[in-house]
C-alpha positions as CSV (number, residue, x, y, z in Angstrom):
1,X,-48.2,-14.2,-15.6
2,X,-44.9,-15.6,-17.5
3,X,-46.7,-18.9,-17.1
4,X,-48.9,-18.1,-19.9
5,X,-45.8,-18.4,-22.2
6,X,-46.0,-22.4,-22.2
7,X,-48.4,-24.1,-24.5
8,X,-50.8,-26.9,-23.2
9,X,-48.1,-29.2,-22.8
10,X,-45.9,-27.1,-20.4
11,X,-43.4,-26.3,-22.9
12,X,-42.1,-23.2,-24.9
13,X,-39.7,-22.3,-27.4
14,X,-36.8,-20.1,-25.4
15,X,-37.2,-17.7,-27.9
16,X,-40.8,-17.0,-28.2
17,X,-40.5,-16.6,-24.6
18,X,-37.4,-14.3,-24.8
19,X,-39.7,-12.2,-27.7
20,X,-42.6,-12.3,-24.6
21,X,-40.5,-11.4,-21.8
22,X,-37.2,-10.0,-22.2
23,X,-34.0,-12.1,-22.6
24,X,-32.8,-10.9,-18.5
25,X,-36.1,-12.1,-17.3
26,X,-35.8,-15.4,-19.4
27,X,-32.1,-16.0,-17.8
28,X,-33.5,-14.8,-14.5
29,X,-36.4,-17.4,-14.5
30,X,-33.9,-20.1,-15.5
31,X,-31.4,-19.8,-12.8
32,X,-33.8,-19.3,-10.1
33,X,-35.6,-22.5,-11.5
34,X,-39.1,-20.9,-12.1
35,X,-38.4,-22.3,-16.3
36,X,-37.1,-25.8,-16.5
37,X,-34.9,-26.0,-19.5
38,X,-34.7,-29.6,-20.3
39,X,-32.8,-29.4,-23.7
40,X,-31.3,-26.3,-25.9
41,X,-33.7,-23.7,-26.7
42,X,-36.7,-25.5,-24.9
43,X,-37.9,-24.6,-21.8
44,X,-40.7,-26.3,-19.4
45,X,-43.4,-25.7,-16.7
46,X,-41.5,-27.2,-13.5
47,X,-44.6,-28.3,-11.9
48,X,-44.7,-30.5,-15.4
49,X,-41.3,-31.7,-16.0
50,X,-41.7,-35.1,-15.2
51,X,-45.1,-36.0,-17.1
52,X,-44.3,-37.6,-19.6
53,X,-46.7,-35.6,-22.4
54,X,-44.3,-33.1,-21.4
55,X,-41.4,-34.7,-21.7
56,X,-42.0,-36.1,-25.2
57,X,-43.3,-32.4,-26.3
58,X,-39.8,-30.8,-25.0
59,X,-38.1,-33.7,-27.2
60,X,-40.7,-32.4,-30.3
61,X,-39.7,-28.8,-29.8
62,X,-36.0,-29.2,-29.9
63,X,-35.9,-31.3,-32.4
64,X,-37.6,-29.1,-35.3
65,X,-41.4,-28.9,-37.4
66,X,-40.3,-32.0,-39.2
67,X,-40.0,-34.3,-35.9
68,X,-42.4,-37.2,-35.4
69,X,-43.2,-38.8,-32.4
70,X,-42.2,-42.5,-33.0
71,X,-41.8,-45.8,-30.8
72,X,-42.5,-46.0,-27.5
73,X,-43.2,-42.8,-27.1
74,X,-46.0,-42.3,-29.5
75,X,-47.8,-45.6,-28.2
76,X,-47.9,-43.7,-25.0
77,X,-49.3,-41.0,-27.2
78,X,-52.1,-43.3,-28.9
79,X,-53.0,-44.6,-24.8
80,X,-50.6,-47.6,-25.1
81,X,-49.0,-47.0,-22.3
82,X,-47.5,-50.8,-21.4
83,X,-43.7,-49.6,-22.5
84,X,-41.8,-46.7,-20.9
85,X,-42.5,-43.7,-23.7
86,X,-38.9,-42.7,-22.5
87,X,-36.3,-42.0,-23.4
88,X,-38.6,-40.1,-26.0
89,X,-38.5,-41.9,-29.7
90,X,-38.5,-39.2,-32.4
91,X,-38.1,-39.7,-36.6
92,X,-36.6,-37.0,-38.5
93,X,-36.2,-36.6,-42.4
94,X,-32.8,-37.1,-43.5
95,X,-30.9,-33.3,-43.3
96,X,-32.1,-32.8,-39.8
97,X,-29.2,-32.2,-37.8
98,X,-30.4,-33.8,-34.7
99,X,-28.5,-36.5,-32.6
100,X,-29.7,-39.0,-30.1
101,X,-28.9,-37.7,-26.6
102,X,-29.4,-37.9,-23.0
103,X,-33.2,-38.5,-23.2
104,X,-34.2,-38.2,-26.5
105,X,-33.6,-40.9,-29.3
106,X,-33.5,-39.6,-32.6
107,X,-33.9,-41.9,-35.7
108,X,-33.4,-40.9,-39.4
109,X,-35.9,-41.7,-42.5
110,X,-37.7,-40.5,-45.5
111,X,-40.8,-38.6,-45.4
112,X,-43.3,-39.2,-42.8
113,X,-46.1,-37.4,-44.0
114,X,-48.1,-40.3,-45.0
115,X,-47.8,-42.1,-41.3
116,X,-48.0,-38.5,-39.5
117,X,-51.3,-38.0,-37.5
118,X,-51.8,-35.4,-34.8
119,X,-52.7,-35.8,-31.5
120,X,-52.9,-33.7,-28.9
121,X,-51.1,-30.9,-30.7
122,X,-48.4,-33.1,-31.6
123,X,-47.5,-35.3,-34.6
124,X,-47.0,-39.0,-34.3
125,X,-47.0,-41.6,-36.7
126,X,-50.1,-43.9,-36.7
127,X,-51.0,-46.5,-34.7
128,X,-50.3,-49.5,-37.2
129,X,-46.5,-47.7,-37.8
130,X,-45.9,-47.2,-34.4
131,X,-46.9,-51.1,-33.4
132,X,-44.9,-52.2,-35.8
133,X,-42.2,-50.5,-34.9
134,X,-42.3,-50.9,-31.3
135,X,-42.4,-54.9,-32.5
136,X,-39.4,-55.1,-34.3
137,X,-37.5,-53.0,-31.8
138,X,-38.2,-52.8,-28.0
139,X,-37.7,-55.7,-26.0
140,X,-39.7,-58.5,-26.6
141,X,-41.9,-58.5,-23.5
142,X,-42.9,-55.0,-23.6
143,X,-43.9,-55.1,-27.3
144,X,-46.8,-58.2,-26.8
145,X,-48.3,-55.9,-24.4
146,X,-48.3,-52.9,-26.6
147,X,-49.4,-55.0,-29.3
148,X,-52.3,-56.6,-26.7
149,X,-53.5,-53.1,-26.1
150,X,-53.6,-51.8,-29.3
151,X,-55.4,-55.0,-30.2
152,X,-57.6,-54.2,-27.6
153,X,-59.0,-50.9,-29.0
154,X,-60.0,-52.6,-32.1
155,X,-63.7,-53.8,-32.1
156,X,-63.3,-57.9,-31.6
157,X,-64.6,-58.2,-35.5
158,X,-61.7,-56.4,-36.8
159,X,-58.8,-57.3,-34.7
160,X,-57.8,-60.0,-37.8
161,X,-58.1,-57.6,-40.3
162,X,-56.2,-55.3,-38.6
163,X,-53.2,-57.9,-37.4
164,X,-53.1,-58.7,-41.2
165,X,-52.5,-55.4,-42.1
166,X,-49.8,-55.1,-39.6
167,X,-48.4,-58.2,-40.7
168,X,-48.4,-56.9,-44.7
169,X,-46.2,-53.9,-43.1
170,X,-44.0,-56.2,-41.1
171,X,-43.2,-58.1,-44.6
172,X,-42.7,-54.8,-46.2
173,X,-40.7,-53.2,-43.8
174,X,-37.4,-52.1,-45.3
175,X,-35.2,-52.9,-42.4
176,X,-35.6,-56.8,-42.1
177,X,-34.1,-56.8,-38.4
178,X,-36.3,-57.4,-35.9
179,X,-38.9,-58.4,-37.8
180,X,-38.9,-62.3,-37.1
181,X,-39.1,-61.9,-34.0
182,X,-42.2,-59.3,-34.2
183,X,-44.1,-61.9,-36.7
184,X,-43.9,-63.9,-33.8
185,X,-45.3,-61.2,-31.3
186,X,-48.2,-60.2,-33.2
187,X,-49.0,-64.0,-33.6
188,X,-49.2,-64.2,-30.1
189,X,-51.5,-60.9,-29.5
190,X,-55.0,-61.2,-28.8
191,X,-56.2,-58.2,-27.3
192,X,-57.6,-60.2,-24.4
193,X,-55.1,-59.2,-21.8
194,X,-56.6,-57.4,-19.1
195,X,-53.1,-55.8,-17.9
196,X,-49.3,-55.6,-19.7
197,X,-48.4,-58.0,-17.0
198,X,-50.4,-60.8,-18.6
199,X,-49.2,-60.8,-21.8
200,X,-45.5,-60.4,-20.2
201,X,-46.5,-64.0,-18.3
202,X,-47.7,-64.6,-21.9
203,X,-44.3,-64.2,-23.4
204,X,-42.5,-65.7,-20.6
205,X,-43.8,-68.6,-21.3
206,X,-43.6,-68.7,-25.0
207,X,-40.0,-67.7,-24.2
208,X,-39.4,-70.5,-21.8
209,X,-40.4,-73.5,-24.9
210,X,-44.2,-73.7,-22.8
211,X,-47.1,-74.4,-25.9
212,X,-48.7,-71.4,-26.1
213,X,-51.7,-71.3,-24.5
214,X,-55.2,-69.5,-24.4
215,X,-55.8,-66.3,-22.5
216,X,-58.4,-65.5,-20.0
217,X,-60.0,-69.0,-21.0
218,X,-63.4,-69.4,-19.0
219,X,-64.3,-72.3,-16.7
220,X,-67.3,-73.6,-16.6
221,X,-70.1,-75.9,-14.9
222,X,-71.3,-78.6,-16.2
223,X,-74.2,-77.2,-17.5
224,X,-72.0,-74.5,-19.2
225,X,-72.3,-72.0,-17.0
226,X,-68.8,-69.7,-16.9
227,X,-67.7,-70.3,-13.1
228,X,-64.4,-68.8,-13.1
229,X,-62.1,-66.8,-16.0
230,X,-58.4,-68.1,-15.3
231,X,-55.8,-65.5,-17.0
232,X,-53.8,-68.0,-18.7
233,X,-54.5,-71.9,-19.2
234,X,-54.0,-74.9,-21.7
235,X,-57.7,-76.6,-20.8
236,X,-57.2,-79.8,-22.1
237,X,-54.6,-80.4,-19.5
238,X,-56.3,-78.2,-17.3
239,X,-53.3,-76.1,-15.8
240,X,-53.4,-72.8,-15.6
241,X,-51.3,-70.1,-14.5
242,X,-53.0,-66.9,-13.0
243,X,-51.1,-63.9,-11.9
244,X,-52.1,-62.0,-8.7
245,X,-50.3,-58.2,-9.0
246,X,-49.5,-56.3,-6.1
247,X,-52.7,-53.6,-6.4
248,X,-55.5,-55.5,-7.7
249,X,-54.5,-58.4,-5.4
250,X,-53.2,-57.3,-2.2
251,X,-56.6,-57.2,-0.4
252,X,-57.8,-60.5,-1.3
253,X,-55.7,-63.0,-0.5
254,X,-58.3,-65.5,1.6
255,X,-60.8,-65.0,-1.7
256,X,-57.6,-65.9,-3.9
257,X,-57.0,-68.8,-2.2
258,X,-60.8,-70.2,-2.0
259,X,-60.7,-69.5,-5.9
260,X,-57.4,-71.8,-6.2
261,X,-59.1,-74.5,-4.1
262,X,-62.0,-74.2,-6.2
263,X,-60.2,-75.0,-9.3
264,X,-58.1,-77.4,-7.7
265,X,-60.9,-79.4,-6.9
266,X,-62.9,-79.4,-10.4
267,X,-59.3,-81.3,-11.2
268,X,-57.2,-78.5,-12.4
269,X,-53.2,-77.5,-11.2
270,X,-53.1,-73.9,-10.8
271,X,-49.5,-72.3,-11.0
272,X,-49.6,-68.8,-9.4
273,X,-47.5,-66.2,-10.6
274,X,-46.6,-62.9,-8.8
275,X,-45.1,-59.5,-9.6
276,X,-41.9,-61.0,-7.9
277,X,-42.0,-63.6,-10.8
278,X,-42.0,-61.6,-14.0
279,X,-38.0,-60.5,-12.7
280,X,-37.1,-64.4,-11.9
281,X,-39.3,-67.1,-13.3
282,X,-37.4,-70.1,-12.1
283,X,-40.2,-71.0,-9.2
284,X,-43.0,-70.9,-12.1
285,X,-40.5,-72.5,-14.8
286,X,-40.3,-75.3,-12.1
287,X,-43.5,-75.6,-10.8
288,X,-44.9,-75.8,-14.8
289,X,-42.6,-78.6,-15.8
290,X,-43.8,-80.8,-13.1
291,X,-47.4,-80.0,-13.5
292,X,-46.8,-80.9,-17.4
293,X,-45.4,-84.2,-16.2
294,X,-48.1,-84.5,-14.1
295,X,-50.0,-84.9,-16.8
296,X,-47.9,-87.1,-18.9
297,X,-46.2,-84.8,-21.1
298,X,-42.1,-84.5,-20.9
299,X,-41.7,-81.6,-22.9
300,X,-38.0,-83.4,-23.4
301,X,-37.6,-80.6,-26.0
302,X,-38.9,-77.2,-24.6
303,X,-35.5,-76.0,-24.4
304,X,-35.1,-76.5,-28.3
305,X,-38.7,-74.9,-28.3
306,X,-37.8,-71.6,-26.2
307,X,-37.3,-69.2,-28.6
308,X,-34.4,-67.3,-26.8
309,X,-31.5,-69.1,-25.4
310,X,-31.6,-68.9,-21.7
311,X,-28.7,-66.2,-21.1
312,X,-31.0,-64.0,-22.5
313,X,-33.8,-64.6,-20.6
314,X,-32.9,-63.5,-17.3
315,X,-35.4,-60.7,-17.1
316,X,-38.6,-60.5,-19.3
317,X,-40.1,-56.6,-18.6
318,X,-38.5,-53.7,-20.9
């Protein structure tokens, strides 16, 4: 079966499949759309084309043996999979003649071999390269959550240690843009987010001059008993923000609700965020700044606080 020709990833090299098969039953294949052939010199399983595995092992083919999987797309790779792996991030060593096009983002630096790992049958630079990177240069939203799951898949007694070492290589890093802005980031990682949507909220928020405040903080009884776990809070004003996405939520709306009233009665606000939210936060911006003055606090200088001016915070995801 001509199928056999593509490696575990649904991708070959034209020519090895050419040297299998024949160059007219190669062309033939092509046009009749049994190969995909995403870029020059690369062709693809079809019934794979659009998984994104795929997709970034097309990207590796065409762009050579010394082509790493970088950015986004290798946080896909290590299961960090908060930011869209495409268009597919790749580092070359200087002399590659590759260019950025349609699809595939090509960047250009020394030798890799010493951040190179393999995984899956493709090289990718390591995690603690790869977060960094995806810190200083995707939008700002998208990079927390990266950073909150990579956190994540550190045992709890080594998450410092390792956000110091990622701080060391932010401070090293020899292109300084970008990294202010990702010093701030991993600050605010903690590993604790239980989906990219709450540490988006938890940059939103940051973004908007809020103080920053603790994730999935527990509520308890009197007699310390953990009652409820909100998703974000500041408990000694006791408001909280929880966000209800459209899958986890959408069949519990009555047992939502008797968990707002709950907290609402033990004397907390609760400011609930949807999925609707994260593209316009005005409603929550609004309902924050009077539960803040609710409690006696102004915040007469958040807008000094927010650490974007507000043009550029019209949408927070990507």
């Amino acid at each position: 079966m001509s199928s056999r020709i593509f490696d575990a990833h649904g991708t070959c090299l034209r020519r090895d499949a050419v040297r299998e098969l024949g160059e007219h039953r190669v062309r033939s294949a092509v046009e009749s759309g049994e190969f995909g052939s995403p870029l020059p010199g690369v062709l693809v399983d079809p019934r794979r084309a659009a998984e994104p595995v795929t997709v970034i092992a097309a990207a590796t083919r065409w762009a050579g043996p010394d082509a790493v999987v970088a950015g986004r797309s290798a946080a896909f790779l290590h299961g960090f999979d908060a930011a869209d792996p495409t268009p597919v991030h790749l580092m070359v060593p200087y002399g590659n003649r590759r260019r950025t096009r349609p699809g595939v983002a090509v960047h250009n630096g020394p030798s890799l071999a010493a951040d190179t790992v393999w995984l899956a049958g493709l090289p990718v630079l390591d995690v603690e390269r790869v977060v960094v990177d995806v810190l200083c240069t995707a939008g700002p939203a998208s990079a927390l959550a990266v950073a909150d799951q990579a956190m994540a898949a550190v045992a709890a007694a080594a998450r410092e240690a390792f956000r110091a070492r990622l701080g060391e290589r932010i401070r090293r890093r020899p292109d300084p843009r970008g990294t202010r802005i990702a010093a701030t980031l991993l600050d605010l990682a903690t590993g604790q987010a239980e989906s990219p949507a709450e540490s988006w909220l938890l940059w939103a928020l940051v973004d908007l001059g809020f103080p920053v405040p603790e994730v999935n903080h527990w509520v308890c009884n009197l007699d310390g008993t953990p009652v409820f776990r909100v998703d974000l809070c500041w408990p000694a004003l006791r408001i909280a923000v929880e966000y209800y996405g459209h899958v986890a939520h959408v069949d519990q709306v009555e047992k939502d609700a008797v968990r707002v009233g709950e907290l609402e009665r033990r004397g907390w606000i609760v400011v609930v965020v949807t999925a609707a939210d994260l593209g316009s936060v005005t409603r929550m911006e609004r309902e924050l700044q009077e539960a803040f003055l609710a409690r006696g606090l102004n915040l007469r200088d958040r807008a000094r606080r927010a650490l974007r001016p507000r043009r550029h915070r019209e949408r927070w995801v990507g």
